[in-house]
N, C-alpha and C positions, 0 to 999 in steps of 0.2 A: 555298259551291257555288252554280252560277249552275243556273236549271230545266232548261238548255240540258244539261247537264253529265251531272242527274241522268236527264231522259228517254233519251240517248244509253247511262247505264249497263243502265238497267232496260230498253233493248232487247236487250243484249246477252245476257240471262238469259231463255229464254223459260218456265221454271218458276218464277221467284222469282214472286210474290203482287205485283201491280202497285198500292200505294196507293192509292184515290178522293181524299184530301187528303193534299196536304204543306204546314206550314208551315214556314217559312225567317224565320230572325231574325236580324238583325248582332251579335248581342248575346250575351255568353256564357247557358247555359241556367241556374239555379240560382247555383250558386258559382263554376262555372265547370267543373266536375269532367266535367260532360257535353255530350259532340259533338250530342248529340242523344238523343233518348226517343221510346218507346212507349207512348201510354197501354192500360193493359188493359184500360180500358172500350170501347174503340173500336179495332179493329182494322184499320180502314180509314183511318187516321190516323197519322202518322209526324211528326214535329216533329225539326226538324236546324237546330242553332246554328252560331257563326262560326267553330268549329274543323272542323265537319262534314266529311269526305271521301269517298272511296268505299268507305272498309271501314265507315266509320262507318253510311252509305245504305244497304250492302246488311247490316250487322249489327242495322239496326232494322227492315228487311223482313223475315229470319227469324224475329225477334220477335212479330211481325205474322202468322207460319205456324207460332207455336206453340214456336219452338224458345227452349229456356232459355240462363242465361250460358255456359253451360259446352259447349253446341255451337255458340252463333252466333260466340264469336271465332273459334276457329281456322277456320271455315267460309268467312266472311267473309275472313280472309287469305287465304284459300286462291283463293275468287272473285277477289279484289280484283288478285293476282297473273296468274290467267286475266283479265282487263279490260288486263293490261299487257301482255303476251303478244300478244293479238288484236289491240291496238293497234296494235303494230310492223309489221301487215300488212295494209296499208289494205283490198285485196280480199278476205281474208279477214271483216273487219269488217265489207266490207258487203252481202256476202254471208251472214252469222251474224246482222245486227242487225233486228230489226223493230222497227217506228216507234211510238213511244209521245209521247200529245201529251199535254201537261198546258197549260191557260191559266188564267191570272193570273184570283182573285175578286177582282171589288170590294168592298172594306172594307162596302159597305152591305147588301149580299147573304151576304156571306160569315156562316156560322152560327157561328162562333169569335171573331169579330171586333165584331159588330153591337151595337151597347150597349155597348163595350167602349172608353171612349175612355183606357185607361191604352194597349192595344195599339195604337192607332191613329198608324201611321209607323211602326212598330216590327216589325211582322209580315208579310209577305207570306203571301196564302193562294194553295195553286193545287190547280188540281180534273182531275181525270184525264178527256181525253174518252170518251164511254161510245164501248164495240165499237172504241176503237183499241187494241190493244196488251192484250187478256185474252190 
């Protein structure tokens, strides 16, 4: 998923929890087994591999508001379906959709990344601008 992709979803939802960081990797996460993760330590934090889509996006934002495996799947289809739906109808869409900006950290400021030269080329960090899209 490009940033472009995911700010566009996360306006479409204006109760879903808007992430302060995402990282994006080309690479599968782990074994391969996950699109993406939540860590529990940080809640403002979301990490989306290269299978990543949009039930995946909004299945780790739930996660993010709390909710466990057993409500964010079907929840997630459920959204992901509404995302398809609105789409078919451009005025619709842009009319429903408020503007969420995320821009790209630099590897040397980024607090995930800095010391860290196994991730370096390998991770994109990107940070949510403050007061757009709460």
């Amino acid at each position: 998923m490009r940033i472009e992709e995911i700010s566009e979803i996360l306006g479409l939802y204006p109760l879903l929890f808007k992430p302060k960081h995402i990282l994006i990797t080309h690479e599968p996460i782990t074994d391969g087994s996950f699109a993406g993760l939540q860590p529990k330590w940080r809640s403002d934090v979301i990490v989306l591999g290269k299978d990543a889509d949009k039930e995946t996006l909004i299945h780790e934002i739930l996660h993010t508001m709390g909710l466990g495996e057993f409500a964010a799947y079907p929840l997630a289809k459920i959204l992901a379906i509404k995302h398809d739906i609105i789409s078919q109808f451009p005025i619709a869409k842009v009319l429903l959709t408020r503007k969420v900006v995320y821009k790209k950290c630099p590897e040397e400021l980024s607090e995930f990344l800095a010391g860290k030269p196994k991730y370096r080329g390998r991770i994109e960090h990107f940070v949510r601008e403050e007061g757009r899209g709460d």
